[in-house]
C-alpha positions, 0 to 999 in steps of 0.5 A: 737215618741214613739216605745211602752207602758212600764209597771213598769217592762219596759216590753211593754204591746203594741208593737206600730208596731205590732199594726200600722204595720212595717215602711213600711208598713205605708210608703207603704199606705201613697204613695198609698193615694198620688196616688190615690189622685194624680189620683183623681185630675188629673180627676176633673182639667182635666174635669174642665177644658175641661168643664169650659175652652173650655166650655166657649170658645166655648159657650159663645166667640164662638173662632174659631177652632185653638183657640179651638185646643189650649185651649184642648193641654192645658187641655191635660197637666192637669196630668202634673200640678197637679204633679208639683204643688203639687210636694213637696207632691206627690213626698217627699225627691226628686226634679223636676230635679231629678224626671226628671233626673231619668225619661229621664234617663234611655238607648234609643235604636233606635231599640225598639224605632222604633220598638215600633212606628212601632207597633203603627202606624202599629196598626192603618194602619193595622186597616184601610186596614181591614175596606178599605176590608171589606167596598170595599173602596180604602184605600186612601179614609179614609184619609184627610189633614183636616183643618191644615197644614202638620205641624200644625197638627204635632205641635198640635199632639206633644203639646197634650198629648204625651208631657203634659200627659206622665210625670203624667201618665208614669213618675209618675203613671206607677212607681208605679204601677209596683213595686206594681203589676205583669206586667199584671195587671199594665198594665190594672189599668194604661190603665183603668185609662187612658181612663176613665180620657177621660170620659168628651171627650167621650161626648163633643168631638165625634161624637158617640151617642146613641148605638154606643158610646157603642163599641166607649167607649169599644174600648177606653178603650181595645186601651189605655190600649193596648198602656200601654201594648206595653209602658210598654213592652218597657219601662222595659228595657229601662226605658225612658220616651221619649218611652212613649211619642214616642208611645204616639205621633204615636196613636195621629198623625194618628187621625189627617188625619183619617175619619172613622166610627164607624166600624174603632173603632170595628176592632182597639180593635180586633188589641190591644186585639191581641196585649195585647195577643201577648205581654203577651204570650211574658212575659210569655215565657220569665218568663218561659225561666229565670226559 
């Protein structure tokens, strides 16, 4: 390759970094457009496969519900195939093992971890107090074993996406995006493309429609980014991917046993919006206090 033009005098009439910028700078772009492609393809074999897969399952083979439980744990690992297959790419100089190595690598303290399941689990049971409250219910009466054992719906809960999204969306996005951005704004990039990675579920999968998909869809939206908040929180001192997938699976398996409108939606975003502020007033407080 060449570094510059040279006139007769060898003096360069075109300084080649000047003009394409320095070698990071370079190497900085072509990881961006590797992630952003990365994103992208997430997106398009994600709602492929929900449409075409579970789509032609249910419309065309009319599978009973179990299969059709199983068929979505598949497409929930859509984050975690595109990474691997096009791993050589995404993540050039490294290997699967180290890439994992490094991910699960990092110190677990059983402290932050059961805090961490607290909070989110805490979340949601704080939530459905509130609306028991305010709608003059028992709390019990928002809750049912649904149609799979204890321990099927622990099974499905665990298979989804706390173990097939987290390698893509922590172990691979969250990086990123924390070198390149403060941890507020990390934080929300990666909770906005969480949710609208949902988008296709929002309408095949709810029972929302018309007016109401409108907190349904926000409350998405302010809740998951909520959760990167609360990963990312922990996930910076301990650097572990089971964090991720810990406070991934609390969210998860609560939904399971829940029955409730869309009044439960409302309140759970006015929980994580109180979360997201606590948290960052904590950042703050800390950042201040290093000074």
């Amino acid at each position: 390759m060449l570094n510059d033009f040279y006139d007769v005098d060898s003096e360069p009439i075109v300084n080649l970094e000047a003009f394409y910028g320095s070698k990071k700078h370079l190497v900085d772009k072509c990881m961006e457009k590797k992630v952003k492609r990365y994103v992208a393809l997430s997106y398009i074999v994600f709602w492929f496969m929900v449409l075409g897969l579970c789509g032609t399952a249910s419309m065309v083979f009319h599978c009973p519900p179990v299969v059709m439980r199983i068929l979505s744990n598949v497409c929930a690992w859509a984050p975690t195939i595109v990474l691997l297959v096009g791993f050589k790419y995404y993540c050039p100089g490294q290997t699967m093992g180290g890439f994992y190595k490094k991910a699960f690598g990092g110190r677990i303290s059983i402290a932050t971890l059961a805090a961490s399941a607290i909070i989110t689990l805490g979340a949601t049971l704080i939530t459905v107090l509130i609306l028991s409250q305010l709608q003059g219910k028992a709390f019990g009466e928002y809750w049912s074993l649904g149609a799979y054992p204890f321990w099927a719906s622990f099974l499905f809960s665990i298979t989804t996406g706390p173990t097939g999204e987290e390698s893509g969306w922590r172990g691979y996005l969250r990086p990123y995006l924390n070198e390149n951005y403060s941890f507020f704004k990390a934080s929300v990039i990666q909770g906005v493309i969480w949710a609208f990675w949902h988008t296709v579920l929002w309408f095949v999968d709810s029972d929302y429609m018309g007016i109401q998909m409108i907190p349904y869809v926000l409350s998405n939206v302010i809740v998951m980014t909520g959760l990167c908040f609360i990963m990312n929180y922990f996930m910076e001192n301990n650097d572990n991917l089971i964090y991720g997938i810990v406070i991934h699976f609390c969210f998860n398996f609560l939904y399971c046993f829940l029955q409730v409108d869309i009044w439960f939606y409302v309140i759970l975003s006015a929980v994580y919006i109180l979360i997201i502020a606590l948290i960052t007033l904590k950042k703050k407080a800390g950042e201040f206090q290093s000074c």
